[in-house]
Structures are given as structure tokens and as C-alpha cells.
C-alpha positions in Angstrom: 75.1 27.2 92.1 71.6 25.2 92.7 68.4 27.7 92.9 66.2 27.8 96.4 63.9 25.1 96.2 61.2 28.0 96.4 62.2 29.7 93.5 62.5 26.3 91.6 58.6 26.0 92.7 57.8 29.6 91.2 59.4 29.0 87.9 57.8 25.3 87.3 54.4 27.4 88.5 54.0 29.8 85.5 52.5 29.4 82.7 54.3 29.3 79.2 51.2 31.1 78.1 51.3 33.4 80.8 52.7 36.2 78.8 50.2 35.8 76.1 47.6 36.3 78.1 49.1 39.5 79.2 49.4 40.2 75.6 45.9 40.0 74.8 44.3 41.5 77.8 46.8 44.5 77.4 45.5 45.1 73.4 42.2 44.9 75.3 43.0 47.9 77.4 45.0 49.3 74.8 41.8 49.2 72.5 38.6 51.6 73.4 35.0 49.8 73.3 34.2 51.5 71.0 37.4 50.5 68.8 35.9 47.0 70.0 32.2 47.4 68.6 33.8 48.3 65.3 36.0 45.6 64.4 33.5 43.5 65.5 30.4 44.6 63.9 32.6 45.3 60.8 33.5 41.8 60.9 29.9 40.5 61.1 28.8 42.6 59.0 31.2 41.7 56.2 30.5 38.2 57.1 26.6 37.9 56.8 27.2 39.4 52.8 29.7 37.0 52.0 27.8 33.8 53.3 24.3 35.1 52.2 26.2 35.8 48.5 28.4 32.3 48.8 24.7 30.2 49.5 22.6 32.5 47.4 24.4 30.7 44.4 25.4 27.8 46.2 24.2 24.4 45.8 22.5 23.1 48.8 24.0 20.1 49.4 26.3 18.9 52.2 29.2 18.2 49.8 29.2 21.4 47.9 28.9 23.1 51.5 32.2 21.0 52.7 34.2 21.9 49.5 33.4 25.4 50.0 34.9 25.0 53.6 38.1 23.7 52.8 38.7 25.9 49.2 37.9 29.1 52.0 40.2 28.0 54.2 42.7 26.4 52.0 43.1 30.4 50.8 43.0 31.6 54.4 45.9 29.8 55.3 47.9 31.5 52.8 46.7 35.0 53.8 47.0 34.1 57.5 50.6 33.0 56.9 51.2 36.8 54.6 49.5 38.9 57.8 51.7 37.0 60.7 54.8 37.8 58.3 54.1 41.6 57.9 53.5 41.8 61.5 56.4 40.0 62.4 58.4 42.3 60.0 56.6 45.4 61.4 58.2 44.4 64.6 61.6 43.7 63.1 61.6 47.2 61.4 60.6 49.0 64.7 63.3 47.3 66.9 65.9 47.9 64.0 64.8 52.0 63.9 67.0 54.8 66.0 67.3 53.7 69.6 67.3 57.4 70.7 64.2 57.5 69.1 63.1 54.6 70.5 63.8 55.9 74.0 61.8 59.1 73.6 58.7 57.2 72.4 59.7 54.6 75.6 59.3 57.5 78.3 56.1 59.2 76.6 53.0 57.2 78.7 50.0 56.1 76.7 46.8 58.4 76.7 44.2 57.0 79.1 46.6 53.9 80.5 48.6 53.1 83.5 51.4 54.8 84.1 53.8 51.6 83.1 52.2 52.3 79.9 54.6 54.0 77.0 53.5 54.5 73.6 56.5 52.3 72.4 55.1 49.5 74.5 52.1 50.2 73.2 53.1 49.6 69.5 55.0 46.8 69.9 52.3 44.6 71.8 49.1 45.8 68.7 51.8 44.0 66.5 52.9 41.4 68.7 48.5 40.6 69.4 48.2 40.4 65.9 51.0 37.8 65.1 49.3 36.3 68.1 45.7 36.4 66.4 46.8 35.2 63.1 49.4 32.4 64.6 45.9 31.3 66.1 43.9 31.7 63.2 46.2 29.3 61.3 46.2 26.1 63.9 42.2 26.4 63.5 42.8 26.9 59.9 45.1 23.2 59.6 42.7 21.6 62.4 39.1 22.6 60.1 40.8 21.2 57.2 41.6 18.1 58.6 38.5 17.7 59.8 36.9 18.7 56.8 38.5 16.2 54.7 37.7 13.9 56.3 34.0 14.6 56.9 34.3 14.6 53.0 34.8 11.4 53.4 32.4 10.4 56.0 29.1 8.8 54.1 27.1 9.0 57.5 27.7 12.7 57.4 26.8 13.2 54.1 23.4 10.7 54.4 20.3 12.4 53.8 19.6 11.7 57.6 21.9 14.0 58.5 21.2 16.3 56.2 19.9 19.3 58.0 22.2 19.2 61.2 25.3 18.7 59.0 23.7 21.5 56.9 22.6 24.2 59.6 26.2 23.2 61.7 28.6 23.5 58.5 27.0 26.8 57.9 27.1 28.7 60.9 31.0 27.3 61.4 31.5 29.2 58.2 29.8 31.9 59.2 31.8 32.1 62.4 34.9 31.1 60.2 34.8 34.2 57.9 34.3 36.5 60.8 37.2 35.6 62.6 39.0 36.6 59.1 37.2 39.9 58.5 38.4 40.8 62.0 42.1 39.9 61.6 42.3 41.6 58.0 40.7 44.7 60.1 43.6 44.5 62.6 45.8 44.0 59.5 44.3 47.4 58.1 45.1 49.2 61.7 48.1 47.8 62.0 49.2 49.5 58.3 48.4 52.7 59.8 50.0 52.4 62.8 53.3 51.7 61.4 53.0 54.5 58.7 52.2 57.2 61.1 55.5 55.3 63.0 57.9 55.5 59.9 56.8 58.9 59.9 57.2 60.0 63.0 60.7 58.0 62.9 61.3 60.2 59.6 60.3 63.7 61.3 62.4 62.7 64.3 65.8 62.6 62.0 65.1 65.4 60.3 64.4 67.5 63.3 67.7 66.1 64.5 69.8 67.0 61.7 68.1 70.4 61.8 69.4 70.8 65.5 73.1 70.0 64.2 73.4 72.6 61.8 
């Protein structure tokens, strides 16, 4: 049976990235500003040691610069590849718990949301944001590298003409770099405690149930 040409126009309409965009905006709301300010002045924080500690020793050319680039990111790969797996297993382990269970936390509404808003729903989409974040986090990864090796490469780049743009610019992507890591290993950290309070929560919920069958 063919679909109303209407409805054929809707579904070519939306977005594939539609739903990730919900994603994100709902962590948004999910997360308090001052949640926010935290993570992000954590991040910078953590950030502005690590370069001022990486250049204090540092040698100040271009080349030693680039190699630091791509041996930072050549590591962040790896630990962006660990973070998206735990929060993909995360996931896995909370759709695999006690559907009962899963139900009750389904129908209790999230403090200070819409009403559409369960905690369940809640859960799921801070795990779901950071598979997002660190999915994200690796395509900038694998493009920087690329790019990277080839400036390596590049003899124009590395002239003493462009020694102070190439300089100042490979420094503050670094900078930038690094922060976008402190701030997905702070998710990472949240995320931890989010599912232990869920395992047990998920563990106090059996045990009140086997309690109630006695």
C-alpha cells in the first residue's frame, strides 16, 4: 500500500540528526547552570595547568608543538573509544535490568522538568549525550590527526615566517583540544555515579520485593 504523497513529504523533511539534537538540548535541560558552570570551569581549569605544564618544559618550536598534538590525541582516541564503550554498556545493562522496575522508575517525573519527563528517560538520554559527546570527540580526534600529519609535513608551515601564527594557532587548538577532554572525562565521572546509585536502587528494589513475598 503506497504512503499519501504528504506523508512521503514529511518523512523526506526530517532530519537524521533531528533526534540528536533533541538529545543534547534535553541533557541541557536535564543539567542545572550551575551543573553547567562546573564542568565547564573544571574543564578550563584543568586545561590551562596541563598546557602551561606541557609548554613550561616544552620546546618552542613548531615541530615539537605538532608532535605533541598528534601523541595527545593519538592517546585520546583510545580513551574516547573506552568512554563511548562504557556508556554504551551502561545503556545495555539498564535496558537488560527488571522491567517492573523499569516501569516504576518510567512513571516517577523528573524534579524540576516537564511533565513528559521520567527519571528513566532521564538516565537513559545523560548516557545516550555522552556516547553522543565522545562519538564526536573521536571524528575531531581522526580529522586533527590527519591534518596534523600532514602539517608535519608541510615546510611552509613550519618556515620561520610562519612561525608565530603557526605557533599562537597550534597552541590555543590544544588548549581548546584538552578542554573538550577534561569535560567529557567529567561527564564520564557523572555518569559512574549515576549508574552506581542506579545498580543500587535496582538492588534495593529486589530486595524489597522479595521481602514483600515472604
Amino acid at each position: 500500500m503506497r504512503k499519501p504523497r504528504n506523508e512521503l513529504n514529511r518523512s523526506e523533511n526530517v532530519s537524521p540528526f533531528k533526534d540528536t539534537f533533541k538529545l543534547i538540548k534535553d541533557y541541557n535541560k536535564f543539567t542545572s547552570n550551575r551543573e553547567h558552570a562546573i564542568e565547564i570551569l573544571c574543564s578550563l581549569f584543568f586545561s590551562v595547568i596541563s598546557v602551561l605544564g606541557a609548554f613550561f618544559f616544552l620546546d618552542n618550536s613548531n615541530r615539537k608543538i605538532l608532535e605533541l598534538l598528534i601523541s595527545l590525541n593519538s592517546s585520546t582516541l583510545a580513551i574516547m573509544a573506552i568512554l563511548a564503550g562504557f556508556n554504551m554498556s551502561s545503556l545495555a545493562l539498564i535496558g537488560s535490568a527488571n522491567l517492573k522496575f523499569l516501569d516504576k522508575i518510567n512513571t516517577i517525573s523528573n524534579v524540576g522538568s516537564s511533565e513528559n519527563d521520567s527519571l528513566l528517560g532521564k538516565i537513559v538520554k545523560v548516557f545516550a549525550f555522552g556516547v553522543i559527546l565522545n562519538l564526536i570527540l573521536i571524528v575531531i580526534g581522526i580529522l586533527i590527526s590527519t591534518i596534523s600529519e600532514q602539517l608535519l609535513l608541510s615546510e611552509i608551515i613550519l618556515s620561520k615566517e610562519a612561525h608565530y601564527f603557526t605557533s599562537i594557532s597550534l597552541r590555543i587548538v590544544i588548549f581548546i583540544w584538552i578542554t573538550g577532554i577534561f569535560y567529557s572525562l567529567l561527564i564520564a565521572i557523572k555518569n559512574v555515579s549515576l549508574l552506581y546509585n542506579f545498580i543500587l536502587a535496582l538492588a534495593s528494589n529486589s530486595a524489597d520485593k522479595k521481602k514483600s513475598n515472604k
